[in-house]
N, C-alpha and C positions, 0 to 999 in steps of 0.2 A: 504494500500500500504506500501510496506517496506519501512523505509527510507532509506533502501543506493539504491534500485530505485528510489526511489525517486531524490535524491544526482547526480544518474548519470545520471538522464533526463536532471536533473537542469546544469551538466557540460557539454554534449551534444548541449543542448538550448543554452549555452551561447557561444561554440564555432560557431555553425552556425550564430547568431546571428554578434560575431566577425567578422566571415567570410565574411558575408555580408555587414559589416561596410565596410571592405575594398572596397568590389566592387561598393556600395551606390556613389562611388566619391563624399565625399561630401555630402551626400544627396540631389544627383541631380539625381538621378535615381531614380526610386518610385519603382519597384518592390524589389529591394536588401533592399531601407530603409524599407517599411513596413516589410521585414522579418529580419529587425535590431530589431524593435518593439516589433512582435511576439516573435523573437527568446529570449531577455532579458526579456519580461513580463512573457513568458513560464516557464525560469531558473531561475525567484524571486519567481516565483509561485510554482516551485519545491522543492527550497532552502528553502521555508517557512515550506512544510513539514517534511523536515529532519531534521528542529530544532527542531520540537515537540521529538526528542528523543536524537539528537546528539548537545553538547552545541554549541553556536556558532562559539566560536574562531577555532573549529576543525573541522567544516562542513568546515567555510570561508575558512581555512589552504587548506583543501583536493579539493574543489572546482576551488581556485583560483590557487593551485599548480598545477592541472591537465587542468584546462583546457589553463594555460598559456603551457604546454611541448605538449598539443595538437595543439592548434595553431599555437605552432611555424611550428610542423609540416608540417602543413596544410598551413603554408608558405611557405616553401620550396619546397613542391611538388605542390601545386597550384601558388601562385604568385612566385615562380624561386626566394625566397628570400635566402639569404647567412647564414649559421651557422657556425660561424668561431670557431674552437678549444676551447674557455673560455666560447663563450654559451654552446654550446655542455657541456661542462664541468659542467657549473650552471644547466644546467637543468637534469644533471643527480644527483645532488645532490636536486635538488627538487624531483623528484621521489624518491631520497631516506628518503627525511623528508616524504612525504606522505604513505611509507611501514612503516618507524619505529613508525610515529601515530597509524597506523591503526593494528599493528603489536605487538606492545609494550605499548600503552597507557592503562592507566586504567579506563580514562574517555570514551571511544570511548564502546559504547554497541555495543558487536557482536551477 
């Protein structure tokens, strides 16, 4: 398996997973928690593969930068949450650290 599929299961996984944290209330609802479970065991189990090629601090960087500018998303259009101007702003300066990694770095194997 590739690892940057790999990479992107493991960001996928852990945004549902997210996702689910929120609707778990708590973890008082059993179907959302066990897919809190699944969904983070999935996206450590994917994250493990894509360090067999990519070092860590630059999977962690592109993982955790993408799947926080997905969530947020997926706040706003699922839970009606607010992106006021300065998020908006930082999280487009996360997507730009995560191009100029993957774009520019010399550690990152394409």
């Amino acid at each position: 398996m590739s690892h940057w599929l790999a990479l992107a299961i493991a960001i996928i996984a852990e945004v549902i997973g997210t996702t689910a944290l929120k609707a778990s209330n708590e973890f008082t609802r059993l179907i959302p928690s066990l897919i809190v479970v699944v969904g983070y065991g999935t996206a450590f189990y994917f994250m493990s593969i894509s360090m067999r090629v990519l070092p860590v601090g630059i999977m962690y960087a592109i993982w955790s930068g993408m799947g926080i500018v997905l969530i947020s998303v997926l706040g706003w259009l699922v839970f009606r949450q607010t992106l006021d101007m300065p998020a908006m702003i930082g999280l487009a300066f996360i997507i730009a650290g995560v191009i100029i990694i993957n774009v520019f770095s010399k550690t990152v194997g394409h």
